[in-house]
N, C-alpha and C positions, 0 to 999 in steps of 0.2 A: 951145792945141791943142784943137780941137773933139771930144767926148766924147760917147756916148749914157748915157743915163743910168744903163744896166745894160750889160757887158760881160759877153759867156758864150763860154768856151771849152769847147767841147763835145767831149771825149776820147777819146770811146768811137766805133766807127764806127754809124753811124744809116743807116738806111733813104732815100736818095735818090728823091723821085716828083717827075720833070719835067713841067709842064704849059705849053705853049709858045701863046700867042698874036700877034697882029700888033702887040699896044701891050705885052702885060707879060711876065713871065717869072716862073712858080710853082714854088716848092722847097718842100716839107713835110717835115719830118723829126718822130719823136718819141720825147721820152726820160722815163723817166720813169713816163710816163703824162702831161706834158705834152707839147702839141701846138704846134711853134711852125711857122707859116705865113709865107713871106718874098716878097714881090710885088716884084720887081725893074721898076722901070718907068725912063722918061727923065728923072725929075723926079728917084730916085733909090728905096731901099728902103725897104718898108713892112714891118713885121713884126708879126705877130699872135700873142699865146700864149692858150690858151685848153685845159680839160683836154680829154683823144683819147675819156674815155668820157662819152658824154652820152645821156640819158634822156630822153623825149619827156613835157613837162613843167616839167624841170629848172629851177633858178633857176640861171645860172652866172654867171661874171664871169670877166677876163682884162685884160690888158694891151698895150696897141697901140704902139710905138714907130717914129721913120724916121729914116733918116740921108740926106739931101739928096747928092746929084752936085756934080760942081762942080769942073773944073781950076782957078778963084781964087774969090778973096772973093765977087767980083760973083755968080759963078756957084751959088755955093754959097749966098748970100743970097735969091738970086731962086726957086732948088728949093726951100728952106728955107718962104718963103710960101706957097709953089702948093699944098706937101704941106700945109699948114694946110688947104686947103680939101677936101684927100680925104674923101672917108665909105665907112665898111665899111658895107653891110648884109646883112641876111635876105634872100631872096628869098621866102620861107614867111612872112615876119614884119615887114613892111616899120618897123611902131615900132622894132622891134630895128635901132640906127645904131650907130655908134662913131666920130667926127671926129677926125683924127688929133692934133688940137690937144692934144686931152683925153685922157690918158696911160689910163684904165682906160672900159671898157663892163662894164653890166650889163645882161644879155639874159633871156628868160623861153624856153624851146625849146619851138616849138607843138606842139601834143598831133597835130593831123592834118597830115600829111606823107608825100608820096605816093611811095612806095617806101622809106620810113625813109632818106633821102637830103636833107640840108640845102644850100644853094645860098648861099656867102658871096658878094658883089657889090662889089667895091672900083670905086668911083668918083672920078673927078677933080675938081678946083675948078670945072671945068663943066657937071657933070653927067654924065658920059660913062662909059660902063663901060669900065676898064682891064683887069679880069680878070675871071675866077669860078671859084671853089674850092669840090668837095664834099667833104663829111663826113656819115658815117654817124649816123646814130644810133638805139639801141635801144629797142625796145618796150619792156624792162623792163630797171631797173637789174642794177647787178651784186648778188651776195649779200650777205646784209646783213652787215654787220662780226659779227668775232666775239663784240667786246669794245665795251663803250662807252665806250675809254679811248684817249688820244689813243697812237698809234704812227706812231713814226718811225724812219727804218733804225740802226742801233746803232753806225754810225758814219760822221761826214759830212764832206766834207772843206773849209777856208774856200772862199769865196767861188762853192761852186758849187752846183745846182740841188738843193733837199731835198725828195720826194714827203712829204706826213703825212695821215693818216686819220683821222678823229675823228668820231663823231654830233652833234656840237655845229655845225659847217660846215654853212651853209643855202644858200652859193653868193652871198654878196654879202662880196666882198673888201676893201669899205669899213667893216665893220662890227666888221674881225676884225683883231687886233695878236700878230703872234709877233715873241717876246722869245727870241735863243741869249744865256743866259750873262745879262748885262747891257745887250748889244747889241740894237737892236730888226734884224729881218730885213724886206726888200721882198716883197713881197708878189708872186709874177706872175699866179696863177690860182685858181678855188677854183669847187667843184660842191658840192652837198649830199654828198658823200660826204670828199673831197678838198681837199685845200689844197696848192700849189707854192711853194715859197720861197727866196730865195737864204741862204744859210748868210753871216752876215759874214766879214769878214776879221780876219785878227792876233787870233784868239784860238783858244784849243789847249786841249784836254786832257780831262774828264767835267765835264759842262757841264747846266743843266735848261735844256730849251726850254718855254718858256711860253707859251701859246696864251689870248688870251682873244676869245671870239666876243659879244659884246652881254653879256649878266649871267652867262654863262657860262665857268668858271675851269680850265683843264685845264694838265696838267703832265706831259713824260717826260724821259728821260733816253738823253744819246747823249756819244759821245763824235769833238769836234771835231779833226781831223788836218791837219797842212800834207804837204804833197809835194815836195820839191827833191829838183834833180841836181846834180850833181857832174862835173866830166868835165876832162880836164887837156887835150884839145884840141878845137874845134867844126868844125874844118875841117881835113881829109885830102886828103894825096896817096894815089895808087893803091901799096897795097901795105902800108901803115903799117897799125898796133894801136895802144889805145889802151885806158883803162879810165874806164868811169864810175860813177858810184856816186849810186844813189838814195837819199832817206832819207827816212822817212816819221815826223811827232815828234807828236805829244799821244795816245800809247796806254796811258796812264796805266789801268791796273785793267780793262783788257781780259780777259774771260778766255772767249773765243769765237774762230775764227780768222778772220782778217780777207784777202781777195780783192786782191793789187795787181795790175794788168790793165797789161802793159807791150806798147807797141807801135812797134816801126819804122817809120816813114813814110818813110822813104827806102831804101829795101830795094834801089833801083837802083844807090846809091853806096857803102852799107855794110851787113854783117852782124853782127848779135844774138850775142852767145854765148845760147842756150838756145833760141832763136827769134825771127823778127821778130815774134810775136804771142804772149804767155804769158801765166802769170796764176800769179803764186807767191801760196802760202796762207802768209801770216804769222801763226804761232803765239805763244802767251802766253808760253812757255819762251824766245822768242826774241828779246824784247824785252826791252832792258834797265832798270834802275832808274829813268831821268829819262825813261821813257815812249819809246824812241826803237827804230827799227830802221833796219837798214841793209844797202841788198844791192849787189855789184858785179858789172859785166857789161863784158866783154870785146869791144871794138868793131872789125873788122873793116873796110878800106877797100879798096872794091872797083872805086871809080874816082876822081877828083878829086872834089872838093866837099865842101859844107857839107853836113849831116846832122841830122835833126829825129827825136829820139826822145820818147815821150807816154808818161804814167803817168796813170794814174787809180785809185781806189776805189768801185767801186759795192755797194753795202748796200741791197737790197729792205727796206719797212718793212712788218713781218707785220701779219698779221691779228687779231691780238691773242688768238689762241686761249690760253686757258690754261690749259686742260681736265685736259692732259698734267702739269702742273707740283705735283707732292704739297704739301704742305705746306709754306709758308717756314721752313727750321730756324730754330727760337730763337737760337742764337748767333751770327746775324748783326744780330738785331735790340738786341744789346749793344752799346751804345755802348764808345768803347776810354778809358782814361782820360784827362779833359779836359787838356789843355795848360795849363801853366804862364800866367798873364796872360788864358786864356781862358775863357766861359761855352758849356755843350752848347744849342745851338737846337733839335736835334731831328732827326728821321733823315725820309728820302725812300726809300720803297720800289719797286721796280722790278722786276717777277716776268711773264716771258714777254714783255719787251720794250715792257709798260704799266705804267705810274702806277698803285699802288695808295692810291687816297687813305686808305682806311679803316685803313691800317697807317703811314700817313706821319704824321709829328706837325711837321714845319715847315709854318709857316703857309704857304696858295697866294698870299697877293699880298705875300709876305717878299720883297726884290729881295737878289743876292747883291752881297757888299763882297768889294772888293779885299784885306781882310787874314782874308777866313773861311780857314779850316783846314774841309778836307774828308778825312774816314777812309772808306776802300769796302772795306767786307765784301760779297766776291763766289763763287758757285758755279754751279759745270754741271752738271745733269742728264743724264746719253745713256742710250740703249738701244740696244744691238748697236752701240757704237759711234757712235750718231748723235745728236745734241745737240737735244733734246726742250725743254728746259727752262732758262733761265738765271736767277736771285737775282742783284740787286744792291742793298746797302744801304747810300746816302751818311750817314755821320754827319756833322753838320754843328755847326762850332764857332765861334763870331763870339767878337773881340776886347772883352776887358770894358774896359766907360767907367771913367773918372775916377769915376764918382758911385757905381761898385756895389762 
């Protein structure tokens, strides 16, 4: 079965801009703050990720993917070649190419550009232009971070698109390795401000993402979730109910409320109990022991057919302000006492959603084992009700050797 190399289901509804020409067809949508760009041509799809906010200057990088046409083998082999010979470029910057062979481009954004307006140029194995896609870009970046410590949203879910911010990121994607957990992550996009990455899959629960850019060591903490349903039927006659049930599992030491974004996509065949479109806030009170919640929803059939309902979690990764946040109480930073058979390594602090390295005592390039024992002393801050400030302190307990 013919596979690309990254598969993304994208949950949430995106912003549609058709651009129609005689040879291609342009879809942009973006999420995130990545920008993915999709050239529909006869050969087959071109796909460009690259980040939406770019600076006249910039160093960025991104990733280029296609998937060939094709009713059989023949056909799907011969797209297969041709797309080898595609090239993206600059119109402003003509060194700046990307050949589709080559999974990643690294571009440099020209400083003079006439109406802050870029001009991408997808061409064929014959030189021909198929398309041309604009993108903006700004005289002056965005503001500068708040923190110079890497942040990422506080809770991601597998396999899907992870925004992260950090001052270490110079915009060359080759140069930079994020580690979720143990698992290394792909890489799609990266600016001097910005890094895009896909979260791996089959692994759950409060997790360190590990970012290292050239000699540069950075570390935070999120916590990784899977999403299933449940449903005791997927296909209705007109008239029938039904019940499904989401469940959302690694929210182990969550103590912030967490956004599930639930949506109907077939609102013509059946209806939502709560709504075709909602967004329940899962609290910390409402999760159980092994990290789990669960909600049920009442399904409705409003004509024959099958029925497609989508869950998602989106988590903006802040700005790392942590202006707001008093003083870490001391008795989180107590370790609880060590487990029987095990030695203390050292605790990882986490205060306004950034790595504090200067209160963390496990080492940065310690990689985590399958039998560490992890203790999270956690606390929220609010005022008037509104959550200012979050403390999280992993204790961390590794298995003692034979020899100690």
């Amino acid at each position: 079965m013919r596979k690309q190399i990254i598969t993304h289901v994208w949950l949430i509804a995106v912003l549609l801009c058709w651009q129609m020409s005689a040879l291609a067809q342009v879809e942009t949508e973006t999420k995130e703050g990545l920008r993915k760009t999709t050239f529909t041509t006869d050969r087959g799809e071109v796909s460009v990720y690259l980040p939406n906010m770019l600076k006249k200057g910039d160093r960025i990088s991104g990733t280029v993917m296609a998937e060939p046409a094709g009713k059989n083998d023949r056909q799907w082999e011969k797209n297969k070649a041709a797309l080898k010979g595609y090239v993206m470029e600059v119109q402003e910057a003509p060194d700046n190419t990307a050949t589709i062979d080559k999974d990643f481009f690294n571009w440099i954004i020209p400083t003079a550009i006439s109406g802050g307006v870029l001009h991408f140029v997808l061409k064929d194995e014959k030189g021909k232009t198929v398309a041309i896609e604009e993108m903006s870009v700004a005289e002056q970046g965005p503001a500068a971070l708040l923190s110079d410590k890497l942040t990422i949203p506080r809770a991601i879910v597998e396999g899907s698109l992870v925004p992260s911010r950090s001052h270490v990121y110079d915009g060359d994607l080759m140069n930079t390795r994020i580690k979720v957990g143990d698992r290394p992550a792909f890489i799609l996009a990266e600016s001097p401000r910005e890094a895009f990455f896909v979260c791996p899959e089959d692994i759950l629960g409060p997790l360190t993402v590990l970012v290292v850019e050239g000699n540069e060591v950075q570390k935070a903490t999120t916590n990784v979730l899977s999403i299933d349903m449940m449903a005791d039927k997927t296909t209705f006659s007109r008239g029938e109910k039904s019940e499904i049930t989401i469940v959302v599992k690694g929210l182990d030491g969550m103590s912030v409320p967490v956004p599930l974004n639930v949506v109907n996509e077939s609102p013509g065949i059946v209806s939502l109990s709560g709504g075709d479109d909602q967004t329940i806030t899962i609290y910390p009170g409402q999760v159980d022991e092994l990290g789990i919640y669960q909600h049920a929803f009442t399904v409705y059939a409003r004509h024959n057919g099958a029925y497609e309902i989508y869950a998602d979690i989106t988590m903006n990764p802040p700005l790392g302000d942590i202006s707001m946040c008093p003083i870490i109480p001391e008795e989180l930073l107590v370790p609880p006492p060590t487990p029987e058979g095990y030695v203390y390594v050292g605790r990882e602090v986490v205060v306004g959603y950034a790595y504090v390295e200067e209160l963390s005592t496990v080492p940065l390039d310690r990689e985590n084992e399958p039998d560490d024992i992890v203790f999270i002393n956690s606390r929220t801050e609010t005022v008037e009700g509104n959550i200012v400030c979050e403390y999280m302190v992993s204790h961390v307990f590794a298995k003692r050797s034979v020899n100690e």
